[in-house]
C-alpha positions as CSV (number, residue, x, y, z in Angstrom):
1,X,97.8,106.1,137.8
2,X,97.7,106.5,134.1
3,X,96.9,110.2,132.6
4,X,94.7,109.6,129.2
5,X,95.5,111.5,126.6
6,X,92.5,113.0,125.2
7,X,92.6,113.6,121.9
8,X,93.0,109.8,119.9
9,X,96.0,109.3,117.3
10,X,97.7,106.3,116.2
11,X,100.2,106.6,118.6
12,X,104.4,105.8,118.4
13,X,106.4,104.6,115.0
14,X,108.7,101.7,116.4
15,X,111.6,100.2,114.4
16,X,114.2,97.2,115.0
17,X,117.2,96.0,112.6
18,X,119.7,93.2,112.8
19,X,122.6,93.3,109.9
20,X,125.9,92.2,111.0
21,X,127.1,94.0,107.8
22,X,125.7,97.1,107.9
23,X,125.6,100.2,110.4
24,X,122.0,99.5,112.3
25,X,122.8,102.4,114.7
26,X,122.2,104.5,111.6
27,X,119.4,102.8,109.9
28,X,117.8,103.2,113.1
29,X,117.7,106.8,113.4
30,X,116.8,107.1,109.5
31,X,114.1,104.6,110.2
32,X,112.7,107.3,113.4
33,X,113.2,109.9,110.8
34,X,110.6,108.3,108.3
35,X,107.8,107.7,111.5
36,X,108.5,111.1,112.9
37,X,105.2,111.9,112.5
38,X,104.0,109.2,114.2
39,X,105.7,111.0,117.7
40,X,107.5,114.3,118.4
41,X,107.4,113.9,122.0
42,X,110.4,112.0,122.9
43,X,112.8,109.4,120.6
44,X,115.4,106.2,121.8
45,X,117.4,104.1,120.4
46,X,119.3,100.7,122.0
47,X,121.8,98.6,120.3
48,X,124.1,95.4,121.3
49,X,127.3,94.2,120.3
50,X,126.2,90.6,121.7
51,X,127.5,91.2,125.5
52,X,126.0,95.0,126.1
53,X,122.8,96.9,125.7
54,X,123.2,100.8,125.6
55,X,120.4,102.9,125.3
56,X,120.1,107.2,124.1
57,X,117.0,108.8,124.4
58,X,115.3,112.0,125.6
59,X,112.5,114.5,124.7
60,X,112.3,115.8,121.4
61,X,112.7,115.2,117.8
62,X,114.3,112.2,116.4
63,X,117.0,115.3,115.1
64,X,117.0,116.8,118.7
65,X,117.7,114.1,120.5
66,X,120.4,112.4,118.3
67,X,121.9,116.1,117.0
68,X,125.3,115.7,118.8
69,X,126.2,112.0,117.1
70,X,124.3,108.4,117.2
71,X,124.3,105.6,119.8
72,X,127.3,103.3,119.1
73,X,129.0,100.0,119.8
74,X,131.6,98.3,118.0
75,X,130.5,95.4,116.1
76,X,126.8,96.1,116.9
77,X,124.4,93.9,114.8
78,X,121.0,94.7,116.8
79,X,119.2,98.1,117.1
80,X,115.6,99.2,117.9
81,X,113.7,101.9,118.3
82,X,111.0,104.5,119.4
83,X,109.1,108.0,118.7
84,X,106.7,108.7,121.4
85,X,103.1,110.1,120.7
86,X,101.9,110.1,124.7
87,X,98.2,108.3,125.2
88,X,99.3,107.2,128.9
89,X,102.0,108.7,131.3
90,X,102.9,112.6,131.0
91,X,105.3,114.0,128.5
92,X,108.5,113.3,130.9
93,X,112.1,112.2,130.2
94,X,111.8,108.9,132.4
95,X,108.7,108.1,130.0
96,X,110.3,107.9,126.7
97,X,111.5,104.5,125.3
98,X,112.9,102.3,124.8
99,X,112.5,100.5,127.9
100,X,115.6,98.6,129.4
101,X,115.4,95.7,131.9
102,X,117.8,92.8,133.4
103,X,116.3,89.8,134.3
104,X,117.5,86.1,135.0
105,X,118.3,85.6,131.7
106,X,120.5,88.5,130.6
107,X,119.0,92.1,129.4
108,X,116.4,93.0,126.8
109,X,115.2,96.4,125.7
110,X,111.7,97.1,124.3
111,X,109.7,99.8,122.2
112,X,105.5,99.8,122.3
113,X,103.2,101.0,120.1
114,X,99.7,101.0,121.1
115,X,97.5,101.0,124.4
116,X,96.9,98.3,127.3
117,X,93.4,97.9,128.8
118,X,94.1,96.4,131.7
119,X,97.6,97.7,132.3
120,X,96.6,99.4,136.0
121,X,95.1,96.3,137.1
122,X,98.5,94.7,136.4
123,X,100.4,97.6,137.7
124,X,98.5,97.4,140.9
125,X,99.7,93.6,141.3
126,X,103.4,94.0,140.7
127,X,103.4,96.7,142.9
128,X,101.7,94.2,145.6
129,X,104.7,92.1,144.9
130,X,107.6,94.4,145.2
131,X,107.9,95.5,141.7
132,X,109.1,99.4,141.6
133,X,108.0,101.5,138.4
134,X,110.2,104.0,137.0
135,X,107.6,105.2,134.2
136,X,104.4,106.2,134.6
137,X,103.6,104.6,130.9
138,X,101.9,101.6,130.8
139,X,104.7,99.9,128.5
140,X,106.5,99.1,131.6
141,X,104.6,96.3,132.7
142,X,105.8,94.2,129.7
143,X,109.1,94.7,131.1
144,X,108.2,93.6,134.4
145,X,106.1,90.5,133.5
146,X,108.7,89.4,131.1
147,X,111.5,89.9,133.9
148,X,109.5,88.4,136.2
149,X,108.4,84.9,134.4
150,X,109.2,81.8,135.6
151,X,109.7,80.6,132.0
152,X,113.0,79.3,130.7
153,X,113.7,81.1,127.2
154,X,113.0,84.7,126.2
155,X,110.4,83.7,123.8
156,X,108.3,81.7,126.4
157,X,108.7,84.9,128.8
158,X,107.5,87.1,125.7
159,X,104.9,84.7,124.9
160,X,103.3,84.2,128.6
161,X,103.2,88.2,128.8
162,X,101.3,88.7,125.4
163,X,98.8,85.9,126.7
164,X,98.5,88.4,130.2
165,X,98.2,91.8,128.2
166,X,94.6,93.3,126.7
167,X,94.1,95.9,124.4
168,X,96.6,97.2,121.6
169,X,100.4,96.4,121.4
170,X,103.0,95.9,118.8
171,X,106.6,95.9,120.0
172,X,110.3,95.6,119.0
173,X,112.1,93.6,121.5
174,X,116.1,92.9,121.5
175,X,118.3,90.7,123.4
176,X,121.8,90.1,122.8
177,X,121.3,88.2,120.2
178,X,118.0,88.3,119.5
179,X,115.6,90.8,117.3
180,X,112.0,90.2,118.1
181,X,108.6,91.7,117.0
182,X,105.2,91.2,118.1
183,X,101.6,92.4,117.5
184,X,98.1,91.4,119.4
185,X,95.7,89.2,118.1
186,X,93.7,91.9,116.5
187,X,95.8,93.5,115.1
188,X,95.1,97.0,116.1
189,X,98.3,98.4,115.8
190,X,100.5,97.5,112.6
191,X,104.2,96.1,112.1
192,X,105.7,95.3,109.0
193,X,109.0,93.2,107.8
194,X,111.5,93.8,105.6
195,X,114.7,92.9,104.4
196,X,118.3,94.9,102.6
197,X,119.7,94.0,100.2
198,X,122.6,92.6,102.3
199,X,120.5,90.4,104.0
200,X,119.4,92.1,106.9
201,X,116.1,92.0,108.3
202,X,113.8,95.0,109.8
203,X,111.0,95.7,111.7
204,X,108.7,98.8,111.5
205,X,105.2,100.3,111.9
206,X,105.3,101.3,108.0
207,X,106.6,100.6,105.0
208,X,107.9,104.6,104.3
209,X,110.8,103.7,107.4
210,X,112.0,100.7,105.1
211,X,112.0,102.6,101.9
212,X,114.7,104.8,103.7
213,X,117.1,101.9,104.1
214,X,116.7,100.5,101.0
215,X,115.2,97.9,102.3
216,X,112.0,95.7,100.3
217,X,108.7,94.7,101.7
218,X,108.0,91.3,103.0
219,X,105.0,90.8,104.8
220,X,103.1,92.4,107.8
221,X,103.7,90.8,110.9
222,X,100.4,88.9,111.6
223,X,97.6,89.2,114.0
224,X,98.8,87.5,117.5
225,X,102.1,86.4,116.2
226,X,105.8,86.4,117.7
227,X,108.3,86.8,115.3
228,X,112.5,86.1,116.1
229,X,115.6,87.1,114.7
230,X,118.3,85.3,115.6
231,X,121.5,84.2,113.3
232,X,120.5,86.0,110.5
233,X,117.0,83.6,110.1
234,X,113.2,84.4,111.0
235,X,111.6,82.3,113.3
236,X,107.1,82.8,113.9
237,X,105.3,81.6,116.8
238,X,101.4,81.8,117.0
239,X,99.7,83.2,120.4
240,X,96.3,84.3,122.0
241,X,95.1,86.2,125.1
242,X,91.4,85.3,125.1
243,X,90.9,87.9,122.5
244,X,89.3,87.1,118.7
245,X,92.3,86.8,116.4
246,X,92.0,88.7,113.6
247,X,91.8,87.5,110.4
């Protein structure tokens, strides 16, 4: 169901901005550029204006994909996004990410770093359900299990999902209005914040990708935390899945 990869890397650079002052479109793709060598397979980017989600991507480098011009909305304060290094699915266009879903709630797109454990067991019963896969990736079923929750806000959905989920996994999540990150309880995959100068806030797997938009250090994301953007202040929220939380 899911190919391996072979050979092990540290697999996918992800990214997320929100600045309602500056261009995040932009500081996006400059923030791919600094991870590209993280993933040369494929690179996405998805932004909001607050009412509409559009996502670019395709196969290639961060320059390849994005060489005719960037992915834009007017008044756009929310962008994330993703350079693929394959360790499950093939190297195909429908594989590369972000990830975009609708659910009860309204839409949410979503960039993964790392590597699920039980991610075919979990496949296997959404499929049962009626859940149709478009990837072969095993990033999708955070999609799905967030889509699919019962729970009333994005966070609980996000929350209930990380406490379903083994192995490694940061992501960059955005709603409408939302920027959110999250990183398993051990920690196996890192994710960094930072801020600009202008008040802005980003997300990233290193520090090199903030560097490029002027942006200063803050703090890693920490072991089995959930952290939310939303109106310009950073909310955290605490989470296990069974797993030891590391220190």
């Amino acid at each position: 169901m899911y190919e391996k990869v072979p050979k092990w890397k540290e697999e996918c650079g992800i990214y997320g901005v929100y600045s309602p002052t500056e261009d995040v479109s932009e500081m996006t793709y400059l923030g791919l550029f600094a991870l590209q060598h993280r993933g040369q397979e494929s690179a996405g980017i998805a932004l909001t204006d607050g009412a509409w989600i559009d996502v670019k991507k395709g196969m290639g480098l961060v320059t390849e994909v994005f060489r005719s011009e960037l992915p834009h909305l007017d008044h756009a304060q929310i962008a994330i996004g993703h350079v693929r290094y394959a360790t499950t699915g093939f190297s195909l266009a429908a594989n590369a990410q972000p990830l975009r879903v609708n659910y009860a709630g309204g839409a949410l797109a979503l960039a993964h770093n790392g590597d699920l454990t039980n991610a075919a067991w979990i496949r296997r019963d959404l499929e049962s359900k009626g859940t149709v896969f478009q990837t072969t990736i095993d990033s999708e079923v955070f999609v799905h299990l967030i889509a699919r929750s019962q729970k009333a806000t994005i966070e609980e959905r996000i929350l209930e999902t990380a406490q379903k989920v083994r192995g490694a996994f940061c992501l960059t999540i955005m709603t409408e209005n939302k920027l959110i990150g999250v990183r398993d309880p051990q920690g196996f995959r890192p994710l960094c914040i930072g801020r600009t100068e202008e008040g802005g806030w980003v997300l990233s797997s290193e520090t090199c990708a903030l560097d490029v938009n002027g942006a200063s250090f803050v703090r890693d994301v920490l072991p089995g935390e959930m952290v939310v953007v939303e109106n310009g202040a950073l909310r955290s929220y605490r989470f296990t899945n069974g797993q030891d939380v590391a220190s």
